[in-house]
MARVOPA-993486 format. One record per residue: residue number from 1; residue in three letters; x, y, z of N, C-alpha, C, O, CB in turn. Coordinates in steps of 0.05 Angstrom, whole numbers, plus 32768, in hexadecimal, padded with zeros to 4 digits. Glycine has a CB too. Layout:
<sites>
[NUM "ALA" [X Y Z] [X Y Z] [X Y Z] [X Y Z] [X Y Z]],
...
</sites>
This chain:
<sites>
[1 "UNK" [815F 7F66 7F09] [8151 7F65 7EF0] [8162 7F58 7EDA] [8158 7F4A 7EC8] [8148 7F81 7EE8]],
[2 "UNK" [8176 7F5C 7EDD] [818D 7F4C 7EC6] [818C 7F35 7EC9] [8195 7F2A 7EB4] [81AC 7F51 7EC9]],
[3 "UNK" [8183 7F23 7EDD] [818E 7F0E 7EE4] [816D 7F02 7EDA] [816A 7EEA 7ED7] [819E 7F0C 7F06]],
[4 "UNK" [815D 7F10 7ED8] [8145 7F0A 7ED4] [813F 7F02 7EB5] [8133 7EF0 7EAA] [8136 7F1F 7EDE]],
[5 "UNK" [8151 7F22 7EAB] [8148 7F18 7E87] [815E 7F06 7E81] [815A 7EF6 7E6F] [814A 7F35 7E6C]],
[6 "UNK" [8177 7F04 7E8F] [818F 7EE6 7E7F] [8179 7ED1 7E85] [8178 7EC0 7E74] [81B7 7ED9 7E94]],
[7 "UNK" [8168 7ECF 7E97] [815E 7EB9 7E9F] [8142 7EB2 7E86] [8135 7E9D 7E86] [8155 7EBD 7EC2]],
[8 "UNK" [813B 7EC6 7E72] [8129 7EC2 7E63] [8107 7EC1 7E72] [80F4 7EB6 7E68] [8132 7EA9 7E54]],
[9 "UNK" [8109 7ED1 7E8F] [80F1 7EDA 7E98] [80D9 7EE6 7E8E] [80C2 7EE6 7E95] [80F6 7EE4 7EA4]],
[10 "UNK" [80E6 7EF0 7E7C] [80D6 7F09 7E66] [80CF 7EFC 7E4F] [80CD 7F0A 7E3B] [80EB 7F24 7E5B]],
[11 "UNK" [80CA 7EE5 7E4C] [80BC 7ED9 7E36] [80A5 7ECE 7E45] [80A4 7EC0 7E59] [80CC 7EC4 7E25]],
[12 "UNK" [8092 7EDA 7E33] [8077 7ED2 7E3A] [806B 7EB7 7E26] [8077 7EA9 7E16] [8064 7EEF 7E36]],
[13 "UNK" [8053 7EB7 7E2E] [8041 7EA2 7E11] [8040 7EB1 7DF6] [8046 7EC7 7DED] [801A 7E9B 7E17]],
[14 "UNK" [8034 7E99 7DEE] [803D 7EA2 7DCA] [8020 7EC1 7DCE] [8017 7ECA 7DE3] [8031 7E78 7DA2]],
[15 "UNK" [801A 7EC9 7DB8] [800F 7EED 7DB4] [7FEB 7ED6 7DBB] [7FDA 7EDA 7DCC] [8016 7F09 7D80]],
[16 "UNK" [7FEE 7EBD 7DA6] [7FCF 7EB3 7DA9] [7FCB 7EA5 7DC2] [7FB3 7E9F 7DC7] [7FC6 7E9F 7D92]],
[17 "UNK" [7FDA 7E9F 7DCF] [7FD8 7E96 7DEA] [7FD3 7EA5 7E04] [7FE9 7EA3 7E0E] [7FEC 7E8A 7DEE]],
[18 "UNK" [7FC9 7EAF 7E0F] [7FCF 7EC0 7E24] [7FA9 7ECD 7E38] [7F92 7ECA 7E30] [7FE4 7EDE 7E11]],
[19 "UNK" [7FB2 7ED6 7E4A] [7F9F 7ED7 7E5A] [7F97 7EF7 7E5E] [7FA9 7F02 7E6B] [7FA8 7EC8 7E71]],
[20 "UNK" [7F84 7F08 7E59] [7F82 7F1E 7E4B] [7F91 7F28 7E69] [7FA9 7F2E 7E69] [7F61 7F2A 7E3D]],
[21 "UNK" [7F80 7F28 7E83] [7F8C 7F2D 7E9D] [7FAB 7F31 7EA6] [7FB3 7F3C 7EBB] [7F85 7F19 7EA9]],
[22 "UNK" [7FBA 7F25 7E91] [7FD1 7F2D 7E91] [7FE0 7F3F 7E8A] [7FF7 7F42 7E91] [7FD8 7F23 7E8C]],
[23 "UNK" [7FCF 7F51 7E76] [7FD5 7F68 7E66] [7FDF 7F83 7E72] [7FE8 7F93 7E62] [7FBE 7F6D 7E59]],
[24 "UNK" [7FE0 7F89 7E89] [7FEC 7F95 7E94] [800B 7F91 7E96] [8019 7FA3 7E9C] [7FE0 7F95 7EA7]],
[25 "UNK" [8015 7F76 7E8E] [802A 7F74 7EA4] [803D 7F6B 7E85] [8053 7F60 7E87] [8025 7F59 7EC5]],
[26 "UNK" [8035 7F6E 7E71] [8040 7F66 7E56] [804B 7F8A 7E4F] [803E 7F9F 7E51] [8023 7F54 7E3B]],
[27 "UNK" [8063 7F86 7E48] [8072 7F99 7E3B] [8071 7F9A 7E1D] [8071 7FB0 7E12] [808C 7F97 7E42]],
[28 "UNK" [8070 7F83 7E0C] [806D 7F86 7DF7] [806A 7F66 7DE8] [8067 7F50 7DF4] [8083 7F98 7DF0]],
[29 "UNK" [806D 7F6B 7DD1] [8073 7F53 7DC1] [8084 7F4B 7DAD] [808E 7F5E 7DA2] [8063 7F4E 7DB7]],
[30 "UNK" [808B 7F34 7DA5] [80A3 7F32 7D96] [80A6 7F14 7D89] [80B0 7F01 7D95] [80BB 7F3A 7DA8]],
[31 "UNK" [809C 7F13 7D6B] [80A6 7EFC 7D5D] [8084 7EEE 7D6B] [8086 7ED6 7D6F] [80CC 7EEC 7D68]],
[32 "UNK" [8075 7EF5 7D6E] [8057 7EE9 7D6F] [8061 7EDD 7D8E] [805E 7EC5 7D93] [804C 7ECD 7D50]],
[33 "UNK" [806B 7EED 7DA0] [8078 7EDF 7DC1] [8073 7EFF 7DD2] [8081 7F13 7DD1] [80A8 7ED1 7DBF]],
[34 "UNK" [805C 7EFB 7DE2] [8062 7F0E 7DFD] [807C 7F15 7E09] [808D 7F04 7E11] [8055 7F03 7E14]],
[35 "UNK" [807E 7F2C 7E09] [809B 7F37 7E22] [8088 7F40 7E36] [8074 7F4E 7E35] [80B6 7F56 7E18]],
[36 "UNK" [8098 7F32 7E4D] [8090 7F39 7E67] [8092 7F4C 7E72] [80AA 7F4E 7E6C] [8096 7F2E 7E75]],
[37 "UNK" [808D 7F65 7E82] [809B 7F76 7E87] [80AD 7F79 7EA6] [80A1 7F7F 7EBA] [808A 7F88 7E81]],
[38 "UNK" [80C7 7F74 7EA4] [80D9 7F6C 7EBB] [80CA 7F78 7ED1] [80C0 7F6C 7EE4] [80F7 7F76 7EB9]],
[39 "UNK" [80CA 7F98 7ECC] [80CE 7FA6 7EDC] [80AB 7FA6 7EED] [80A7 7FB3 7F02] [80DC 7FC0 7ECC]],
[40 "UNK" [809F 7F9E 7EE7] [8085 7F9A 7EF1] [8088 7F7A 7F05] [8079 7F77 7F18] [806C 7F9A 7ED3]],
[41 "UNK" [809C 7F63 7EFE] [80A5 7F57 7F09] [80B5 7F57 7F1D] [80AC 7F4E 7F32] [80A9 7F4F 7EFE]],
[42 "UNK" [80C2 7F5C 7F1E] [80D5 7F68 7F36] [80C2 7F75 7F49] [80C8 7F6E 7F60] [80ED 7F81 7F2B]],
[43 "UNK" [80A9 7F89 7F49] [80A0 7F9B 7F5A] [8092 7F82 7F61] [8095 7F7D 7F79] [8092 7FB7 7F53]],
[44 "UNK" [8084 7F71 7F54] [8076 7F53 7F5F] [807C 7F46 7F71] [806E 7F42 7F84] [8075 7F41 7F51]],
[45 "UNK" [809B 7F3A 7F6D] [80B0 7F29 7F73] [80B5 7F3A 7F86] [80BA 7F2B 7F99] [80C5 7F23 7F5F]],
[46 "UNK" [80B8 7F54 7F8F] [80B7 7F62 7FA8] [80AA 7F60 7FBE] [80B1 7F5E 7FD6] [80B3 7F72 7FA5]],
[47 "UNK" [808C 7F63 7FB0] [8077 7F65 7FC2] [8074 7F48 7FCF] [8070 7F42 7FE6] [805D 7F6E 7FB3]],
[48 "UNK" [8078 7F3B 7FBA] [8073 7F14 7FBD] [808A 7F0C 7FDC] [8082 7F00 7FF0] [8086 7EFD 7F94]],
[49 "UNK" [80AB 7F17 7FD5] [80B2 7F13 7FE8] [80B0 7F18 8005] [80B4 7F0C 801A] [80BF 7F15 7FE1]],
[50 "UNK" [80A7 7F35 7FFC] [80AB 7F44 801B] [8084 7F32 8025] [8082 7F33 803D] [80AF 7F7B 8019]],
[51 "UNK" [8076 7F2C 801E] [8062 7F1D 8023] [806B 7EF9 8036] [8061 7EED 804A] [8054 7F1B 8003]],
[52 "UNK" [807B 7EF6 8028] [8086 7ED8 8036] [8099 7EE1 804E] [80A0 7ED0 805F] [809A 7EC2 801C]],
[53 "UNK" [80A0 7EF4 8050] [80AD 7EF8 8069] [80A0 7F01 807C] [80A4 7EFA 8094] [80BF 7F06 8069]],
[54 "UNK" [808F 7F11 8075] [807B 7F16 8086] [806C 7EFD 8097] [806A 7EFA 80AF] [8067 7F24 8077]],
[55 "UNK" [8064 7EEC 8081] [805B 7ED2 808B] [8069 7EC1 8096] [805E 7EAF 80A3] [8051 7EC6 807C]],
[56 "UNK" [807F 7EC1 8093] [8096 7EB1 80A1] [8097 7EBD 80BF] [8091 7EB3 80D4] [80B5 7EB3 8091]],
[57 "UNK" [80A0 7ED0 80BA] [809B 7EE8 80D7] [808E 7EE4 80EE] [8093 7EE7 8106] [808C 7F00 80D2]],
[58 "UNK" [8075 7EDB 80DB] [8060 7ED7 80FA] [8050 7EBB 80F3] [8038 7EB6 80F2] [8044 7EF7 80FF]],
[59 "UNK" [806B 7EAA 80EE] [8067 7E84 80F7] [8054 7E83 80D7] [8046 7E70 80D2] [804B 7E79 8120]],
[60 "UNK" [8056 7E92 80CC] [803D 7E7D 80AE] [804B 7E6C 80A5] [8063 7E68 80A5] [8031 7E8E 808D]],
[61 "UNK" [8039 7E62 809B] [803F 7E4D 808A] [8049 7E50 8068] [8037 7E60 8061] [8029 7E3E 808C]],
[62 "UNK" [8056 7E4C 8051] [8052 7E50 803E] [805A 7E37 802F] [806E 7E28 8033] [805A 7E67 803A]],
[63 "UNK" [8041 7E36 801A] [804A 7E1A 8008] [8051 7E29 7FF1] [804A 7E40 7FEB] [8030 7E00 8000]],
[64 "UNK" [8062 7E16 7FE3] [8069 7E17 7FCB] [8063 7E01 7FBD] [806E 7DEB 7FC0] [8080 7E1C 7FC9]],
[65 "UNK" [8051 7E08 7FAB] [8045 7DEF 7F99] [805A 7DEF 7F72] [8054 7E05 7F69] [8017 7DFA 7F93]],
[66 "UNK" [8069 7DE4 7F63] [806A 7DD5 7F53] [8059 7DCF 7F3D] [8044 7DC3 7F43] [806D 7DC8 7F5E]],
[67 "UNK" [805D 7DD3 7F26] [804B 7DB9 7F18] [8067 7DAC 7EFE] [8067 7D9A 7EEE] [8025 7DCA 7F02]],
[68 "UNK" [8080 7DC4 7F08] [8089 7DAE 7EF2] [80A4 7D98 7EFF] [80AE 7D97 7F15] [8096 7DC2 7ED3]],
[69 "UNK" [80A7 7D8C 7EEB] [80BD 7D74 7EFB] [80CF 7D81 7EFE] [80DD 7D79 7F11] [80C8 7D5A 7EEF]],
[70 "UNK" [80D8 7D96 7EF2] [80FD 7DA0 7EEB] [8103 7DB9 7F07] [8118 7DC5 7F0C] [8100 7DB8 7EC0]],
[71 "UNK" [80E3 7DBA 7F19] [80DD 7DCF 7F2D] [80E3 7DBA 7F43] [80F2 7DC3 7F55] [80BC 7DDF 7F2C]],
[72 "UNK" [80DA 7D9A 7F48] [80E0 7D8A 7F52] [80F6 7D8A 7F6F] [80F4 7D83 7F86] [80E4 7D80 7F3E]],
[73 "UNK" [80FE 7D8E 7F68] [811C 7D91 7F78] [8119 7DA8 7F8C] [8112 7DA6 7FA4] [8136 7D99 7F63]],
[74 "UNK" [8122 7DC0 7F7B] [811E 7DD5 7F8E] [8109 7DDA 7F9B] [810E 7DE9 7FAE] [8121 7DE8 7F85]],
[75 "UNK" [80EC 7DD2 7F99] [80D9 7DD6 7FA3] [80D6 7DC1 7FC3] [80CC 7DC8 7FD9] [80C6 7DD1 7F8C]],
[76 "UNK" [80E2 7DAA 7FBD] [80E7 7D9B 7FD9] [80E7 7DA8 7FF3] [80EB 7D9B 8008] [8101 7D8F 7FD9]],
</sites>
């Protein structure tokens, strides 16, 4: 989780931007800017992983799609 908030994970869209559906997963707000809430991330980022191994496990396939350039690279 540390490595999550140095990384500025926990900034969300500005307070007028945002998708109501997401409201569960917002901890708070700050300076007219969503905080994300880590810790609801991490249990995601859990589930998400142990999901791709599973699929790896038994021959799946998994894409990883991109949309920005600076993702470019690592996404190869």
């Amino acid at each position: 989780m540390k490595q999550l908030l140095e990384a500025g994970v926990h900034f969300g869209h500005q307070t007028k931007r945002w998708n109501p559906k997401m409201k569960q997963y917002i901890f708070g707000e700050r300076k007219k800017i969503y905080i994300i809430d880590l810790e609801k991330t991490v249990e995601q980022l859990t589930r998400a992983c142990n999901f791709m191994k599973e699929t790896a496990t038994q021959g799946g396939a998994i894409l990883f799609v991109g949309t920005k350039k600076q993702a470019q690279a690592i996404i190869k």
